[in-house]
C-alpha positions in Angstrom: 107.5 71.8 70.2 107.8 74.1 72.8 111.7 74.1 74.7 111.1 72.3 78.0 112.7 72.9 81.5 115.1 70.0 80.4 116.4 71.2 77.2 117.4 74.9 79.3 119.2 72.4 81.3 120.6 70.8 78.5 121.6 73.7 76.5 123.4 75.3 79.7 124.7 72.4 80.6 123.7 72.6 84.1 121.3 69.9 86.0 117.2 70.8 86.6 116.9 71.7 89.8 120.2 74.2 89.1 117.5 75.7 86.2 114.7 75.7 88.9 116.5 77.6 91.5 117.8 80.2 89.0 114.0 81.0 88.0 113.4 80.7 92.2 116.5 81.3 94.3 119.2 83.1 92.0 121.4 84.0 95.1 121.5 80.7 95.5 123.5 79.7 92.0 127.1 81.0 90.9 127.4 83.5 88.6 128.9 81.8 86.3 125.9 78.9 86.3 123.0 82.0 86.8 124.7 83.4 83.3 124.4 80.4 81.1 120.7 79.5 82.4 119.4 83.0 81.1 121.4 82.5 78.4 119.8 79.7 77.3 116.5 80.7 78.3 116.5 83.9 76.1 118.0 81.8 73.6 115.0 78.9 73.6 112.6 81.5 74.5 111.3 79.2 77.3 108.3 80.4 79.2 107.6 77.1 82.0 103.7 75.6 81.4 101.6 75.7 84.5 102.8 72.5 85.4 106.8 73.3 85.3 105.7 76.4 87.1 104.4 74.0 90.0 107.8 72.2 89.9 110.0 75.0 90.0 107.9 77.4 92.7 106.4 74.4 94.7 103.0 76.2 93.8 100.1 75.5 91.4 99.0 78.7 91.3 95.2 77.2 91.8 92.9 77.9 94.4 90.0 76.1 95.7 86.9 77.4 96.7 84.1 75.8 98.8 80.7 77.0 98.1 77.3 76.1 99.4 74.7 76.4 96.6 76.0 77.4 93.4 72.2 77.7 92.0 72.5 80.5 95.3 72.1 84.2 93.5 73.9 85.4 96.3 77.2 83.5 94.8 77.6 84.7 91.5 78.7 88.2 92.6 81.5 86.7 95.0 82.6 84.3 92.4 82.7 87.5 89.7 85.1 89.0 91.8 87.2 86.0 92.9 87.9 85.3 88.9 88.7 88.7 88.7 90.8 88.6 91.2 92.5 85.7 90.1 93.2 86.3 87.1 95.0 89.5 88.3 97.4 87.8 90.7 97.9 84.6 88.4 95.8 81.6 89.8 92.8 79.5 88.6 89.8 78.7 90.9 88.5 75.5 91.3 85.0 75.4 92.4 83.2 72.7 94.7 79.6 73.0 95.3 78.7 71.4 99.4 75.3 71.4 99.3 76.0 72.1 103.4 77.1 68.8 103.0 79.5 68.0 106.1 81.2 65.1 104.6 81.1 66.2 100.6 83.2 68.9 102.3 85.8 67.2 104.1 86.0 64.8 101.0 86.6 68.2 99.0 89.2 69.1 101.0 90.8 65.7 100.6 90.9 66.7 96.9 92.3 70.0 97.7 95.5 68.6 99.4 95.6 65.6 96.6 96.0 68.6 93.8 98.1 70.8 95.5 95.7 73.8 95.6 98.0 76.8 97.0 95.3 78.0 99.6 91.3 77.3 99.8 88.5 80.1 100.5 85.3 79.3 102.4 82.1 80.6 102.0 79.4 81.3 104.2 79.1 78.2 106.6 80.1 78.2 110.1 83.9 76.6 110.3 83.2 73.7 112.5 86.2 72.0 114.2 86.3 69.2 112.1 87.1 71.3 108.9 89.6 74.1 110.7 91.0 70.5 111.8 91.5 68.9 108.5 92.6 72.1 106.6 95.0 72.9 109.2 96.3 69.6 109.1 97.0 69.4 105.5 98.7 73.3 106.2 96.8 74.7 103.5 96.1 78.3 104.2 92.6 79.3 103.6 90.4 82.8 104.4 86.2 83.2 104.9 84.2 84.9 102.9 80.7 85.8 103.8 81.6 84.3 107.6 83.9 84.6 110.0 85.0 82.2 113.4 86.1 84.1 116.9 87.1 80.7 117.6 90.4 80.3 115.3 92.7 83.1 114.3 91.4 82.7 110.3 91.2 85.6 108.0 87.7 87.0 106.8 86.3 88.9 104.2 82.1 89.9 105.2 79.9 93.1 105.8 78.1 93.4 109.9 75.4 91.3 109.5 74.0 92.8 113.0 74.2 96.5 111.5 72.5 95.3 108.4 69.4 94.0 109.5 69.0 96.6 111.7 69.3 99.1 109.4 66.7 97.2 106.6 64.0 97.0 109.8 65.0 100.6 111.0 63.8 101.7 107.7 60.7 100.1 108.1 60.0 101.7 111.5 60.8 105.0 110.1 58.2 104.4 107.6 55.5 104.4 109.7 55.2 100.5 109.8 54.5 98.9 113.9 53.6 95.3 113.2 56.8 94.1 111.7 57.9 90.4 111.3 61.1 88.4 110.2 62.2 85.7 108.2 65.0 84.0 109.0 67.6 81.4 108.2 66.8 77.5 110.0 70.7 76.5 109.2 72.4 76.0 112.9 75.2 76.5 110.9 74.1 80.0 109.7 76.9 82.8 110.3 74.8 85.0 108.7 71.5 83.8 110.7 71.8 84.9 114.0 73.4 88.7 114.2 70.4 89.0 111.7 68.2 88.4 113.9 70.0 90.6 116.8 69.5 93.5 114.6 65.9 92.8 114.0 65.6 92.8 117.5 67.3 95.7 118.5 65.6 98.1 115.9 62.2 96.9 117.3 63.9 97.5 121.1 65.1 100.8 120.3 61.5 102.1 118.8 59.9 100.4 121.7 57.8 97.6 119.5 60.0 94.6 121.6 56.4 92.6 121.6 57.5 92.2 117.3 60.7 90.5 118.6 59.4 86.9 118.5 57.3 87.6 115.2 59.8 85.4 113.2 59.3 82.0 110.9 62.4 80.5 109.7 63.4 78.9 106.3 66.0 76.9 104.2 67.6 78.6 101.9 65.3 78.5 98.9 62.8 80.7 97.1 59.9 77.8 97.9 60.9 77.4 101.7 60.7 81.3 101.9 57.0 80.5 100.1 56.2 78.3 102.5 57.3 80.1 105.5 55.2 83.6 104.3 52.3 81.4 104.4 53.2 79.9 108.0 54.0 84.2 109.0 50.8 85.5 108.3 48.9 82.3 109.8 50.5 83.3 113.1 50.9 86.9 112.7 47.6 88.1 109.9 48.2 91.7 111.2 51.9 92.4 109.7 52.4 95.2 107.5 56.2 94.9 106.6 58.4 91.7 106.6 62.2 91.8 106.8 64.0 88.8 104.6 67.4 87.5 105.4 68.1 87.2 101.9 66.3 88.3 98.9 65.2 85.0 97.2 63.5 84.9 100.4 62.1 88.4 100.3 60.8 87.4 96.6 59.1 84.1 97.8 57.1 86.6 100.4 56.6 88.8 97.3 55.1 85.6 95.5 53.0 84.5 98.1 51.4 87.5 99.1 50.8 88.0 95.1 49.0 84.5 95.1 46.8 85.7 97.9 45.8 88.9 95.8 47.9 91.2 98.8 49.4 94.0 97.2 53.1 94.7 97.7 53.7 97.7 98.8 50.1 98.4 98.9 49.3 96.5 101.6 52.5 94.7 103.0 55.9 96.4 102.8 59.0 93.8 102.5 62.8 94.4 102.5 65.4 91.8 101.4 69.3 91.5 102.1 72.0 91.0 99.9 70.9 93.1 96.1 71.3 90.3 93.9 71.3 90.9 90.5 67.2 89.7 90.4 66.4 92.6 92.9 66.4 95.2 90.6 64.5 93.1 87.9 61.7 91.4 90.2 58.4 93.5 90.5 58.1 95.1 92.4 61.7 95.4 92.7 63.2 95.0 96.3 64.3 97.1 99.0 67.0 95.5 99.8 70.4 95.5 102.1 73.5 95.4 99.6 76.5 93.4 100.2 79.3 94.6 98.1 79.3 90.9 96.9 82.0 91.5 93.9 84.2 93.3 96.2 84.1 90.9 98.9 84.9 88.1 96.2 87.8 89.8 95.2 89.4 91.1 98.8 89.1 87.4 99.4 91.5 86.5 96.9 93.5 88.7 97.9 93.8 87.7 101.1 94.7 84.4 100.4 97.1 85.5 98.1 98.5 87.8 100.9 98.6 85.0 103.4 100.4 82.6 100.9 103.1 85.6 100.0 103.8 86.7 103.9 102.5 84.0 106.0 100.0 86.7 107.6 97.7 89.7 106.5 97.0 93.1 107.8 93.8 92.9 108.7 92.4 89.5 110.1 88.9 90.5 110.0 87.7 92.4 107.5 84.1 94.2 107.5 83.3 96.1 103.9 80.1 98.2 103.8 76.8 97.8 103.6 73.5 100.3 102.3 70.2 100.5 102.0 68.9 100.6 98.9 65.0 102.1 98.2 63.1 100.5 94.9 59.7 99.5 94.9 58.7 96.5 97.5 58.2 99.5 100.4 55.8 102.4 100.9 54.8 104.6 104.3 52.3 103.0 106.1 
């Protein structure tokens, strides 16, 4: 059997909690007691379990994320890099899916203080009271990814959703296109949603086409409710040439529509997605699309946390990485 933090105790003859704060406060032990508990480490070749690791720091070493929609594309690049990331800086990730669920959440959070997770990172959703109230209660230190709140002093990890959009719909102008329309997030508790749609509109404002400003159907956050909506789109607005999707399952429900209807993409209708999931670059015609570093932001997220649990603060409260366009096949010059 593998020697336990008892028998280190034993064999130094010294108490437990003198063996923990050797391997956590050394300063705080006589030399003479410090000696004989390395000692007897070396000699047991003890490594402390995950567990024993928890007594003796006061730490599991596990984090907990809340997530929205795991089946979300969007996710899996974020989560790539939080493992990553974790695994780097010692801690395991556990996972919870919401389903933008307000009290699965706060129940999920119960869970998180009941294990002792070290810190908690949220993704996307808007932090409303009642969860900045119940984490902060518990004192569990958490950071956003993919949001961000002006109204509590949290630490964030996201790209400018504003510049984004604008950019994707800039794009558009500059390729000749004039009758331009948007699909957006329906979530009021979108972060993403609305800076979106402020750079949609101030591309338009800029090239003088403000009349496109209101040209926008909104959806849920699934390829069929992005089906849906493309139908509802060209009902209202038959005349579009190019379509700007807040996220690219969106972008490839407009693809699939306009397919069904026998309307050629590009040939007809230009459209431009956000985010480059993986899928973009495999979906025909593969998408324009707005890139989020989403690996990256995964991973500064960790480490974040981890430099909020190590200092009690980090460097940069509100961190912005960086977005680009990138070309394929879903847009043409009009």
């Amino acid at each position: 059997m593998k020697p336990t933090i008892r028998d280190v105790a034993k064999r130094a003859g010294v108490s437990i909690s003198t063996v923990s704060r050797v391997m956590n406060a050394p300063d705080t032990v006589t030399e003479d007691k410090r000696l004989r508990v390395l000692e007897a480490i070396e000699e047991l070749k003890y490594q402390p379990n995950s567990f024993a690791r928890g007594l003796i720091y006061r730490k599991s070493y596990t984090l907990g994320l809340l997530i929205p929609d795991i089946e979300n594309l969007y996710y899996a690049g974020i989560i790539r890099g939080m493992q990553d990331a974790c695994i780097k800086l010692g801690y395991s990730l556990m996972i919870c899916n919401t389903d933008r669920d307000e009290g699965r959440l706060l129940a999920y959070i119960d869970a998180f203080h009941e294990k002792q997770v070290d810190g908690v990172i949220f993704a996307s959703d808007k932090l409303i009271p009642e969860y900045y109230e119940k984490l902060a209660g518990y004192r569990i230190p958490f950071v956003l990814v993919s949001s961000h709140s002006y109204e509590y002093e949290v630490p964030s990890v996201e790209v400018d959703d504003e510049a984004g959009a604008y950019d994707a719909v800039k794009f558009l102008i500059e390729l000749g296109h004039r009758k331009i329309a948007m699909i957006g997030f329906n979530d009021p508790n979108s972060v993403a949603g609305p800076p979106r749609c402020r750079g949609f509109a101030r591309a338009l404002a800029e090239a003088g086409l403000e009349h496109n400003s209101g040209n926008i159907v909104f959806a849920s956050h699934r390829f069929e409710h992005a089906y849906d909506a493309a139908r509802e789109l060209f009902a209202k607005y038959p005349d579009t040439t190019a379509v700007f999707c807040v996220a690219d399952e969106f972008a490839m429900g407009v693809i699939s529509y306009l397919k069904d209807r026998s309307i050629l993409v590009p040939g007809q209708v230009s459209v431009v997605g956000f985010d480059n999931v993986r899928m973009a670059g495999m979906f025909i015609p593969k998408l324009t699309t707005i890139a989020q570093p989403m690996y990256e932001m995964g991973y500064r997220s960790v480490e974040k946390l981890h430099e909020l649990l190590a200092t009690g603060r980090v460097q940069v409260t509100r961190e912005r990485l960086q977005h680009r366009l990138i070309v394929r096949e879903s847009t043409r010059e009009k």
